[in-house]
N, C-alpha and C positions, 0 to 999 in steps of 0.2 A: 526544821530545828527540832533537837532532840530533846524528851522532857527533862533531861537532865541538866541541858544548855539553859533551856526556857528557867527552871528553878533557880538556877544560879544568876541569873543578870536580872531576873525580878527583887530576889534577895540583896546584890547588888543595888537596884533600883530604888528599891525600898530603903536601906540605908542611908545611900545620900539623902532621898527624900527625909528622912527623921533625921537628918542632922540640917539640913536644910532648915527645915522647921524649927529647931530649937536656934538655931542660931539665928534667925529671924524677927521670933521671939527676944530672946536676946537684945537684941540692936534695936529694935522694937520701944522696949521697958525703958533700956536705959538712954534711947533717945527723945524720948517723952519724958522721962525724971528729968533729962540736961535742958531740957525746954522749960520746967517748973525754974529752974535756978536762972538760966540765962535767958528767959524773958522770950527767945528765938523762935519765932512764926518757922521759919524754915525744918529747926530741928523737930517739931509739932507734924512739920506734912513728913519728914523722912520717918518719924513714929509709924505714921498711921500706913505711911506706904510700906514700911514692912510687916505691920499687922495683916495687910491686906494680903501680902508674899506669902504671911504663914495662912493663910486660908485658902489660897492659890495651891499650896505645897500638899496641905492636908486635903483639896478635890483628888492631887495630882496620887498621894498615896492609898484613897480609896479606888479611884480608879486601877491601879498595879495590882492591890490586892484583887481584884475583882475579873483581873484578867481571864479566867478561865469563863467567864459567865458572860463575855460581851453580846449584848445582844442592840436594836437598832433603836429599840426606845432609850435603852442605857446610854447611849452615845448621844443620842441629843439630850440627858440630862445631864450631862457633865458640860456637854459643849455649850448649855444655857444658864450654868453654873462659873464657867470658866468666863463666860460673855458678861455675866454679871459684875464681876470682880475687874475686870477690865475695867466695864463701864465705872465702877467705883474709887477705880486707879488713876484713870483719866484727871480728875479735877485736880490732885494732889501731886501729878507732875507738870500742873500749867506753869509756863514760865511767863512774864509780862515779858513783852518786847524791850529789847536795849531801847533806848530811849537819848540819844547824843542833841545836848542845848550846843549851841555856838553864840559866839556875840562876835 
């Protein structure tokens, strides 16, 4: 791939990624405000789970910008980075099991 290709689909890359992020953000804020009014546990965990997205998005655009510099350290600090946010993502897509009473 030619440097010209590689610049454009980083540039590319990077774009989605900051719109990713703000829209994230975003959905974020005003899922967390709709949780203060409506009282809703659930709207609280979709808050934090896209707080979590935009800290996901913003590993995900240093890593792009940084593309020219990858080296083998750098790669397990992203990937212990990206593992972190997982693990913090995990608790806030539990779902309880259905749960079906009969009489």
């Amino acid at each position: 791939m030619n440097g010209s290709v590689k610049s454009t689909l980083c540039k590319r890359a990077l774009n989605l990624s900051y719109f990713t992020i703000i829209y994230n953000v975003v959905e974020g804020i005003l899922s967390i405000f709709a949780r203060l009014i409506a009282g809703s546990t659930s709207l609280l965990g979709f808050g934090l789970d896209s707080v979590v997205e935009s800290l996901s998005g913003t590993v995900l655009v240093w890593r792009i910008r940084k593309t020219g510099k990858i080296s083998e350290k750098y790669i397990r600090y992203t990937s212990l980075i990206l593992g972190i946010i997982e693990l913090i993502k995990k608790p806030l897509n539990h779902q309880p099991p259905n749960t079906v009473f009969t009489t």
